[in-house]
C-alpha positions as a printed Julia matrix, in Angstrom:
134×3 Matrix{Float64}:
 78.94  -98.07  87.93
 75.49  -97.83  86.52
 75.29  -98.88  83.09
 71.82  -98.33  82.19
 71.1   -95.35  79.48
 69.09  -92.59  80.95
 65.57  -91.51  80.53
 66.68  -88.48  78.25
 68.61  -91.21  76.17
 65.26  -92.9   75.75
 63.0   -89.99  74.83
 66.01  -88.69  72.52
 65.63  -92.05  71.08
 61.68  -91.99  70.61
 61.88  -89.08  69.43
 64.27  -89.7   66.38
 62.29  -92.52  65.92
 58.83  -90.37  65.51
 60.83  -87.89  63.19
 61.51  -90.62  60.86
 58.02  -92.02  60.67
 56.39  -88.21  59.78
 59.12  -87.85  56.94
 58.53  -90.87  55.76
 54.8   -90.57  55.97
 55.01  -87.58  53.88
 57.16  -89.04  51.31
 60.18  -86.78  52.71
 58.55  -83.66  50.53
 58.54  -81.41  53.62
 59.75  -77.99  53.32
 58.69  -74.88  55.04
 59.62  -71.4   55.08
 58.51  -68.61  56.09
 58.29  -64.67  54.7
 57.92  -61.39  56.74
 54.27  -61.31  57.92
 53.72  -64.54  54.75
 52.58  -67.22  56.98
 53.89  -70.94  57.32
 54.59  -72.29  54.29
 54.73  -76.22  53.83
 55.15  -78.44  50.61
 53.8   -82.08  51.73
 52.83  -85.15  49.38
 52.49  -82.9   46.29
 50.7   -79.93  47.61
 51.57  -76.45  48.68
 50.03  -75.09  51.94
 50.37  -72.12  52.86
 48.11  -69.33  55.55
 48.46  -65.53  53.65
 47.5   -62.8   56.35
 44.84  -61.07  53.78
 41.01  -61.07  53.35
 39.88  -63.94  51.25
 38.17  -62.01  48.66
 41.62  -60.04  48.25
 42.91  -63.12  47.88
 40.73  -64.7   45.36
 40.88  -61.36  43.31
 44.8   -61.52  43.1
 44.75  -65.19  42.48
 42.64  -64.5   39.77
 44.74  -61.87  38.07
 48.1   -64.23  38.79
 46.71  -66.43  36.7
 46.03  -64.04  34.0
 49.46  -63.09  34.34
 50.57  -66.37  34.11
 48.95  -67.03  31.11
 47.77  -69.74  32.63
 43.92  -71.33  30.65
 41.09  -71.1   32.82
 39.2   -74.43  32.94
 36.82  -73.97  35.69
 36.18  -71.27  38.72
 33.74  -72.25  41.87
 33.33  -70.23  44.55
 31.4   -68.98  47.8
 32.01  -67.38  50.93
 34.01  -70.15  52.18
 35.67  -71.86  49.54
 37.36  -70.74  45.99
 38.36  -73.52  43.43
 39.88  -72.34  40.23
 40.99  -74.98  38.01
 43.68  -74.0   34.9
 46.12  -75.2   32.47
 50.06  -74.08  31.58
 51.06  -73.89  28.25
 52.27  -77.55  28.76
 48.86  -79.07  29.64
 49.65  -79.04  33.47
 46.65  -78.87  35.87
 46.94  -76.1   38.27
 44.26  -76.34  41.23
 44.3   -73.29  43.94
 42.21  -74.45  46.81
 41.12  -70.81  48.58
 39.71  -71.34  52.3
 38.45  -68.06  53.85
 40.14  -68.82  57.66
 38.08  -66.1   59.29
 38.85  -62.07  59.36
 42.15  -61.44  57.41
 43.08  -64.87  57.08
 43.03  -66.97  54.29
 44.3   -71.09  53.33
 45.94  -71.61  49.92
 46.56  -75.05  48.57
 47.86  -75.16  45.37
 48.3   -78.52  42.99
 49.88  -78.93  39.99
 50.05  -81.9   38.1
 48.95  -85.19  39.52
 51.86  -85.26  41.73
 52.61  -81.91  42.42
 55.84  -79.8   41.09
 57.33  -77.66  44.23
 58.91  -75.3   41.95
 55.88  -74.0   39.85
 53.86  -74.2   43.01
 56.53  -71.76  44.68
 56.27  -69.78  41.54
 52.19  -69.3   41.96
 52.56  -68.77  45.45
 55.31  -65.86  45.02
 53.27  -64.39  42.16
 49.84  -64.32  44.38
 51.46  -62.84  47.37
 52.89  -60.07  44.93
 49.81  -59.39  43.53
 47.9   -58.71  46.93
């Protein structure tokens, strides 16, 4: 009887083994999701990633009015045909930073921080409140 493990035994194994390294390179603060025609969504190491299927400028323009809503402080506001950076401030002195990245025709990067390291909920919240503002 041949009692060596298979080959699928050993790539089963590697690959459990490279699961474990990329959750524990990203500090096991993974979590996608996904919304009808919304993109991928992924929370890693503090920041919220995310791809929105709408023009940039759109984007920008509703970011900028979510944060209005929000009642969030504007501290700063940078941008260009490629980037957007606005910088603001919750009622409890959190720093939000939206990272904008036009992605090419109707396509656009969001990265949103808050905090120095990060708060999944309130970035959720932003996120939500951008996408229903578009």
């Amino acid at each position: 009887m041949n009692t060596q493990p298979s080959p699928s035994r050993y790539f089963f194994l590697l690959l459990t083994i490279a699961a474990a390294a990329v959750i524990s390179t990203t500090g096991g603060c993974l979590a996608a999701a996904a919304g009808a025609g919304a993109g991928a969504v992924a929370y890693i190491r503090g920041d919220l990633e995310a791809t929105l299927p709408n023009d940039y400028n759109k984007v920008v323009a509703a970011t900028k009015e979510s944060i209005g809503q929000l009642e969030f402080a504007k501290v700063s506001e940078n941008k260009d045909a490629l980037k957007a950076v606005l910088i603001s401030r919750t009622a409890l002195d959190k720093k939000v930073e939206i990272t904008l990245t036009n992605s090419g025709k109707k396509q656009t990067s969001v990265k949103i921080r808050v905090g120095i390291f990060g708060d999944e909920q309130l970035s959720l919240a932003i996120l939500d409140k951008i996408k229903s503002d578009l």
